[in-house]
N, C-alpha and C positions, 0 to 999 in steps of 0.2 A: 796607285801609280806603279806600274811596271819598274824591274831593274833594266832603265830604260838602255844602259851603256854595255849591260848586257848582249842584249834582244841585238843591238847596233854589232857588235863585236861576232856575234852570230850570223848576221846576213853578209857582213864581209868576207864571211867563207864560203857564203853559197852562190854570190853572182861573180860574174866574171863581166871584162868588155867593158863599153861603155854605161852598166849599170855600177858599175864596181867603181869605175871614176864617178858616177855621181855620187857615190857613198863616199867616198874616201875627200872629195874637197871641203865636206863638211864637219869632218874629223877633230876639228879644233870648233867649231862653233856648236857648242851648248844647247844655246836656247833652240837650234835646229834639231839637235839630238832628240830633244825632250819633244817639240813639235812632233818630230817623226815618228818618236818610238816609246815615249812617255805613254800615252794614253790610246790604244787600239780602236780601231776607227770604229765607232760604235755603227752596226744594221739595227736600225729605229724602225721610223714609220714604216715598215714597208720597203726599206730600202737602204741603203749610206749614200752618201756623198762626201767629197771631201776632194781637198787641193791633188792633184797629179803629180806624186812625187815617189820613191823608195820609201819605203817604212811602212810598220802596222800601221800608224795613225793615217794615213795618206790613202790615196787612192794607185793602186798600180796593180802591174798583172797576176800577180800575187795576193795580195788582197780578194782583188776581182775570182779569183781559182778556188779560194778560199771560203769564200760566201757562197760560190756557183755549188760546191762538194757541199755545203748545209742544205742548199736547195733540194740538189738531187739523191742528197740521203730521206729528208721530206717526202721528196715524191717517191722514192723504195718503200718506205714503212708504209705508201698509202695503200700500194699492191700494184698487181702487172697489169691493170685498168689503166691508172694514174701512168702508168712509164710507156704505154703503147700511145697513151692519147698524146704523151710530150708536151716540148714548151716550145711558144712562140717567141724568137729575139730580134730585136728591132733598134736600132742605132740612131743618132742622131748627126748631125759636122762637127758634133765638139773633137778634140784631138785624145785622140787613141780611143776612140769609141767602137770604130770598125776595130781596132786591133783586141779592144775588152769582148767586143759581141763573138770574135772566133775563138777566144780566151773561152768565155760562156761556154759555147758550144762544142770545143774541144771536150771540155770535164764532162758535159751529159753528155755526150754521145761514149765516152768512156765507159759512162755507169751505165749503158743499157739504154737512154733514156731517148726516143726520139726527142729530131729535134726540127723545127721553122723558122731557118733562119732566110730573112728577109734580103734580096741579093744587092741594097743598094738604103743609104738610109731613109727613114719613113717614119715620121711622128710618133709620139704619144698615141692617137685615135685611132691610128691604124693597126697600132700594135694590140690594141684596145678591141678592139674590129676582129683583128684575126682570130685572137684566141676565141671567139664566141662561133666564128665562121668557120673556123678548124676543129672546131670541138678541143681546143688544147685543156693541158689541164692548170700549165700556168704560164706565164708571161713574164718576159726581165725585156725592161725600155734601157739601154744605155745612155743616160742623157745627165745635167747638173740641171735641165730645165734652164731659168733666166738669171745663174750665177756668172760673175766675173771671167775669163778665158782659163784661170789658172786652176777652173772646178771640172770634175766632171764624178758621176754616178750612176748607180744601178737603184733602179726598180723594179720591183717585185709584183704580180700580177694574179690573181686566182681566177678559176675557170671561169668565175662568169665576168670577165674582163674588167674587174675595177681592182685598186690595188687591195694587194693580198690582207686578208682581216688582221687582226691582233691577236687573236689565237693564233691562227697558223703562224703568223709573223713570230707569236713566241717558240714555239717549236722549231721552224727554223733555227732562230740567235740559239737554241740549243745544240743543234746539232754542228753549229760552227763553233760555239765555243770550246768545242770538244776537241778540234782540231787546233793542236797546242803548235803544231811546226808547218808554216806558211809552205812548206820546199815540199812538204811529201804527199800533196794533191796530184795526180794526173791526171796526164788528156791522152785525145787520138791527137795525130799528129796531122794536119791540116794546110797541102800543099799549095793548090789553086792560087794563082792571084788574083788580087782584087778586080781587075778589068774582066777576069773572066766569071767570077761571081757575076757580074752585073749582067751578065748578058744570058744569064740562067735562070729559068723560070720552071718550076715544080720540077727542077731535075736531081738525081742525088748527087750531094758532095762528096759524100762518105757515106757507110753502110745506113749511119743514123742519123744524117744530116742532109734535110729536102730542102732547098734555095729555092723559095716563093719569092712571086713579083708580080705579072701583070693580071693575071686570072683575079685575085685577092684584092688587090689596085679597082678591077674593075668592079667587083662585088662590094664594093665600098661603095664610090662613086653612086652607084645604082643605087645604095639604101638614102645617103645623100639627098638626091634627086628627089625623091619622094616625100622630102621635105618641105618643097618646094609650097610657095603659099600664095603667091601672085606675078605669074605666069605672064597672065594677058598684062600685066604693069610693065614686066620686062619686057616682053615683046614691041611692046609699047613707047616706051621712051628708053632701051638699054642705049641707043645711040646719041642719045642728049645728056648720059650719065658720066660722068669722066673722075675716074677713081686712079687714086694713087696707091699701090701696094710696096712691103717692102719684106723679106721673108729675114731680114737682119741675119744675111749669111747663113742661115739658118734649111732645116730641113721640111719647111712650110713652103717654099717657091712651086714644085712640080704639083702636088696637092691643090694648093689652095687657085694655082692660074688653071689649072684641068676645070675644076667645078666652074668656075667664073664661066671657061669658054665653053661648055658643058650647057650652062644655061644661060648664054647669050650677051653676058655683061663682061664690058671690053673693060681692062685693068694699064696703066702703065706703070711698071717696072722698075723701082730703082736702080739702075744698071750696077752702083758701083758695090750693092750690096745685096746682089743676085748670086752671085759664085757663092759655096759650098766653103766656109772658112773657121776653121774652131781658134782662131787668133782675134775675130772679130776686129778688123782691123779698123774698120769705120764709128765705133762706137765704143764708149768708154763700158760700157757693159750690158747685153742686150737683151734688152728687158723692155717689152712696148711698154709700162709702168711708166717708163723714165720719159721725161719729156726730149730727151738731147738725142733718146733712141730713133725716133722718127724728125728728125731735125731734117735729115735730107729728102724723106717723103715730101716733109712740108715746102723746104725748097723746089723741089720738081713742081710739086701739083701748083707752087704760085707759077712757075715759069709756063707750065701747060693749062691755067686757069682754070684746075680743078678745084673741086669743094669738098674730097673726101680721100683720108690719107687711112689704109690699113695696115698694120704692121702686127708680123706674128714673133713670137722668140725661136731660138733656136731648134726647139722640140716641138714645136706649131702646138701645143694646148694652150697657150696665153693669148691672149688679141688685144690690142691695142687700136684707139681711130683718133683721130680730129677731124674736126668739123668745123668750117667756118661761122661763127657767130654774126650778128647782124650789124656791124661794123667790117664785115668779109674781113676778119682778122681769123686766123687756126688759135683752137682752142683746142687742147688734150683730154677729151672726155675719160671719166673715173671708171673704175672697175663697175662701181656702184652706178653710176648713171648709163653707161651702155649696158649693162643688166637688165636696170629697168626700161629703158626702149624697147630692148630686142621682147622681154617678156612680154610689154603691151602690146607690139606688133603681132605678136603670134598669137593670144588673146583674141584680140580684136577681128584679125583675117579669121581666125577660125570660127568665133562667133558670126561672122557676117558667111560666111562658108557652111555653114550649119554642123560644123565638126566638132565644136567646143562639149564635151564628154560630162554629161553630170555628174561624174568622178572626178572630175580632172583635177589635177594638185600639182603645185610648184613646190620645189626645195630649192634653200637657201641656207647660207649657215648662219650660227647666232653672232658673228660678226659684219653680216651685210646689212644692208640699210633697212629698216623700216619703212623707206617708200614703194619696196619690195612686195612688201604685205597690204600696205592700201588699194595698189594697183589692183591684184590678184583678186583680192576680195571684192573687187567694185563688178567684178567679171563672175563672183561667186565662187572662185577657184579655192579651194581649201591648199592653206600654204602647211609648210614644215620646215622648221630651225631642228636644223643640224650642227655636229660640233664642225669645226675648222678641220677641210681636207675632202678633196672630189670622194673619199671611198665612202663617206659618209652618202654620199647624194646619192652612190651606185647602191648602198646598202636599199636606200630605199624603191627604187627601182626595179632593186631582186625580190625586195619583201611583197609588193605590188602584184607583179605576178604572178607571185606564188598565191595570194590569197584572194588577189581581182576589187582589192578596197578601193582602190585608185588608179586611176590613167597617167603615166608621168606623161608632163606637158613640157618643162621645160625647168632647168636647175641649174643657178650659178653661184659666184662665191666672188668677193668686192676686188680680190689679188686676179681678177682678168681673165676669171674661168667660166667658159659655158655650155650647157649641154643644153640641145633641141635633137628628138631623138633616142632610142634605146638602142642603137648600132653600137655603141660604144659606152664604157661606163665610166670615163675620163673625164675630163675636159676636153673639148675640140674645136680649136679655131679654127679648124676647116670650113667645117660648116655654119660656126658664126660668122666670119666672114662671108660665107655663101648668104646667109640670111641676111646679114649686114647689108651687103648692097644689093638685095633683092626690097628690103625694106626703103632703101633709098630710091629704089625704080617706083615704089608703091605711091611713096609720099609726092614725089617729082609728079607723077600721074593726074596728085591731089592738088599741083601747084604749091606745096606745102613744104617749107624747109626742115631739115631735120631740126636744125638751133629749136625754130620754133614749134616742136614736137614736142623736146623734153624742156621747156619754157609752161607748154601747156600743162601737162604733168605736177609741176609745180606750183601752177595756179591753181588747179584743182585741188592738190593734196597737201600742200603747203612748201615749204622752200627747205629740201633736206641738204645740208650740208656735211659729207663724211673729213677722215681723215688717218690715217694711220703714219707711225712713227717709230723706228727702230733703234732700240739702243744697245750696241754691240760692245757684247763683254771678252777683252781679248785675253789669250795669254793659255797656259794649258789647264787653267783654274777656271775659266771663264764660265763653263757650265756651273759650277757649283757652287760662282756666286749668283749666278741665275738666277737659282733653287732660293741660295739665301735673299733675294730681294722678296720674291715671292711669297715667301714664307714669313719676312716681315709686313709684306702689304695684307695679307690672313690673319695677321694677330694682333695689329692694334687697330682701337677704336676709329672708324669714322664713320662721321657722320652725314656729312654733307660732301659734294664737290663745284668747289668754286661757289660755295654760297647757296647752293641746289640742293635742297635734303634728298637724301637716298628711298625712293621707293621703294628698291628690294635689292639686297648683296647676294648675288650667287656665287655660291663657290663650289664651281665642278671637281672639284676634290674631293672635295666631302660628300658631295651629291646633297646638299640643301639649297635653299634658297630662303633668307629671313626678309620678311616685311615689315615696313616703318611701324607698324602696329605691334613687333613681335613676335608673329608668329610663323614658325616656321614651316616652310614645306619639303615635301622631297621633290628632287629634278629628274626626269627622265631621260637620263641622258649618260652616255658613260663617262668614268671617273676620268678626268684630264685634271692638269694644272695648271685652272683659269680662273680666273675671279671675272664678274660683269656687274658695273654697277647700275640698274636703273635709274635715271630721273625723272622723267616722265612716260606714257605708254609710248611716244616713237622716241624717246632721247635715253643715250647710253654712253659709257663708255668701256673701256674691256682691257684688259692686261691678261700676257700671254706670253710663254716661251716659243720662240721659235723650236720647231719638231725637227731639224735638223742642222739647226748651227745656234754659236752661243751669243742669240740676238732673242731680247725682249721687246715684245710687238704692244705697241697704245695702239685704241682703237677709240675714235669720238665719232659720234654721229647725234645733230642735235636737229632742231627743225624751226622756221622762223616766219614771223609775217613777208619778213624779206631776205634775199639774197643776204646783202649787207648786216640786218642783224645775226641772221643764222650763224654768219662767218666770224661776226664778233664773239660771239657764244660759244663759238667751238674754240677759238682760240685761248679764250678762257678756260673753260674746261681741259683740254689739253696742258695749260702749262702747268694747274695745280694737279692732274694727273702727274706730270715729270717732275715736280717738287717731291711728290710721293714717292714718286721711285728711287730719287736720289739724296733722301735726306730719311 
């Protein structure tokens, strides 16, 4: 811990205005101090996030200048390859995101460093998209993703558009930690307003700074398209189809309604959660995860008597849907259960298309379900568990082509992420929503409801029930009792959960894995700090720190003759999991 009152006493000398009264109202409150300026906002995965406030721990323009100068010292060492090709930046609606993305772009275009900056916000996939389209050589998303209003952050991106590895990632945090005083970073100075950015497409802002929009827009779109898996279904009944969309203020709305009208399937529009708004004024935090997120989807689509509600988060890589169940009640389908739809649709169309690639392989991470793997395999598709995190799925993607072992087909992850596609090495609800309700023209075609699509799935392969669960450790210690729960759930004996002897304990720290017999293996997989316990070949559960805030993630997934016992069994499992954690 920083001489936190220090570091405080020192920025009061550097800002002036209105940053200077936000520093100075907090003067007498402490545990603010120590939030602020206690503990320096750690760049992890790939990237920081953190609340929008004054201080090292926080997220502000300073901060933001200060990671940008690690980056683009990064891309100096790499040579004047690296600094011609530049970096792609792309914003989202959260607040002060456009103001962080000219922040970004100010510092590299300082250092030499071309820059593409995007003249208007545009997702995750896009950002994703360009840098492989522009040949960049790396990529920063402005966005917190599907945190609270009061978040926002930077991600990091390498040239082949997935986020930045762990090597480079560690080379950067070096070359920022080196930067001991937040104030002696610069930029160019960046006059333009906002209205006129937007209406500039591949023109210069500055000597180093090119404002890309529709050209790049449309080069997307067209990789998109070609996605496309049944056509004649849409053609067919796009007009009998009536979808509910909601982009939750978010920068999913112009995206995700292009492709829709792109290929022919008509959407209606949440009105009151269409505008562009980083206060998220309609929902307590927007996350299509949460059920309360598309509450007013679901209200529309009952007043327009739809049966299908889509909802993207703020930075459009998440997706969210409901669907009417066969009591025509909305139900909020799981990360895990529209995974496996979309994966068996794409499957099955391409099998019957004669495209389905005797290569072909899915990725998943080793916290998504196991129905994941039945599916794929009934199709002959060879699957892959990855650890937690899309860069993982992009890794294998680049690994694929570089050696031609495998066709990627299609790679999600249970938190709402998914890729069909190698446009992009993200997640992208873009275009699962495009497949989404292209899937739902398909099945409408077949007379066939979705409810009872992922009903059938179940009867086949048995009744998976998942579940995740977050326990958030507060305070400026929070991470380090994190570490300490973790490292108690590693070192004492058990055996069973819930009554369930342990198959095999993995523990990605150590990189082993023991089975009930004793013997041990090694895991192929890099070193994280995760434990997963087996119970049977599709039953698990999993403990995990969140990679960017101090929240420890359960993870159950069991499998049952029926709905109702599955649910009972995971319930079980679940709470003697949280007994564990907190005892």
């Amino acid at each position: 811990m920083s001489n936190y009152k220090d570091d405080y006493k020192y920025w009061l000398t550097k800002v002036t205005g209105a940053e200077l009264e936000e520093l100075t109202s907090v003067k007498d409150n402490d545990e603010q101090l120590k939030r602020r300026f206690a503990i320096p906002l750690e760049f992890g995965t790939a990237g920081m996030r953190g609340i929008i406030a004054l201080g090292t721990g926080c997220l502000n323009r300073y901060t933001v200048r200060r990671a940008t100068q690690g980056v683009a010292n990064f891309i100096k060492q790499t040579g004047i390859e690296a600094i011609k090709r530049g970096v792609v930046i792309s914003y989202d609606t959260r607040n002060f995101s456009y103001e962080f993305a000219l922040e970004t772009a100010s510092v590299l275009a300082y250092n030499g460093i071309k820059v593409y900056l995007y003249n208007d916000t545009h997702p995750v996939p896009m950002c994703s998209f360009a840098i492989r389209h522009l040949n960049a050589f790396v990529g920063i998303m402005i966005t917190a993703s599907h945190n609270p209003k009061e978040y926002n952050g930077y991600k990091v991106y390498g040239e082949d558009g997935a986020q930045m590895s762990p090597e480079d990632t560690e080379v950067v945090v070096k070359y920022i930690n080196e930067i001991s005083d937040y104030f002696s970073v610069q930029g160019v100075e960046i006059n333009h307003c906002r209205n006129k950015i937007q209406t500039m497409n591949n023109e210069l802002l500055q000597e180093n700074i090119i404002v890309i929009g529709k050209d790049v827009e449309d080069a997307y779109f067209a990789e998109l398209a070609k996605l496309s898996l049944s056509p004649d279904s849409v053609r067919e009944v796009a007009s009998k189809i009536k979808i509910v969309y909601t982009p939750l203020h978010g920068s999913g709305y112009k995206p995700v309604t292009t492709i829709l009208k792109q290929m022919g399937i008509p959407c209606s529009v949440v009105e009151e959660q269409k505008a562009p708004d980083g206060n998220f004024p309609t929902v307590a935090v927007p996350n299509p995860e949460q059920p309360d997120a598309l509450k007013m989807g679901i209200n529309l689509a009952k007043q327009l008597r739809s049966n299908i509600v889509i909802g993207t988060d703020p930075d459009a890589d998440r997706m969210g849907v409901a669907i009417k169940d066969n009591n025509g009640e909305f139900i909020l389908l799981s990360g895990n259960q529209i995974g496996a739809m979309m994966m068996d649709y794409i499957l099955k169309r391409r099998k019957a298309l004669g495209i389905l690639p005797a290569n072909g392989a899915v990725v998943k991470t080793i916290v998504t379900t196991n129905l994941a793997d039945m599916i794929a395999k009934s199709y002959g598709v060879t699957v892959y568990n990855v650890l937690t995190g899309f860069k993982f799925i992009g890794e294998k993607i680049k690994e694929w082509e570089a050696n031609g072992k495998h066709t990627f087909l299609f790679g999600y992850e249970e938190s709402f992420g998914y890729l069909s596609g190698t446009h992009a090495r993200d997640k992208d609800a873009v275009v699962s929503a495009m497949l989404f309700a292209e899937m739902a023209c398909y099945y409408e075609s077949k007379n066939i409801k979705l409810y009872d699509v992922l009903q059938d799935l179940y009867k086949k392969f048995g009744y998976f029930v998942e579940v995740s669960k977050s326990i958030a450790f507060g305070g400026v210690n929070g991470m380090a009792e994190m570490k300490a729960v973790m490292d108690k759930l590693r070192s004492r004996p058990i055996n069973n959960i819930a009554g369930v002897p342990i198959q095999k304990f993995m523990d990605l720290q150590s990189g082993t894995c023991k089975n009930i017999d004793g013997s041990v293996e090694k895991i192929h997989l890099p070193k994280t700090n995760v434990l997963k316990f087996t119970l049977s070949e599709d039953e698990w559960c999993c403990v995990r720190p969140s990679g960017t805030e101090p929240k420890l993630k359960i993870y159950v997934s069991v499998k049952g003759d029926s709905i109702e016992l599955a649910k009972t069994k995971n319930q079980d499992v679940l709470g003697f999991v949280e007994m564990l954690v907190n005892n």
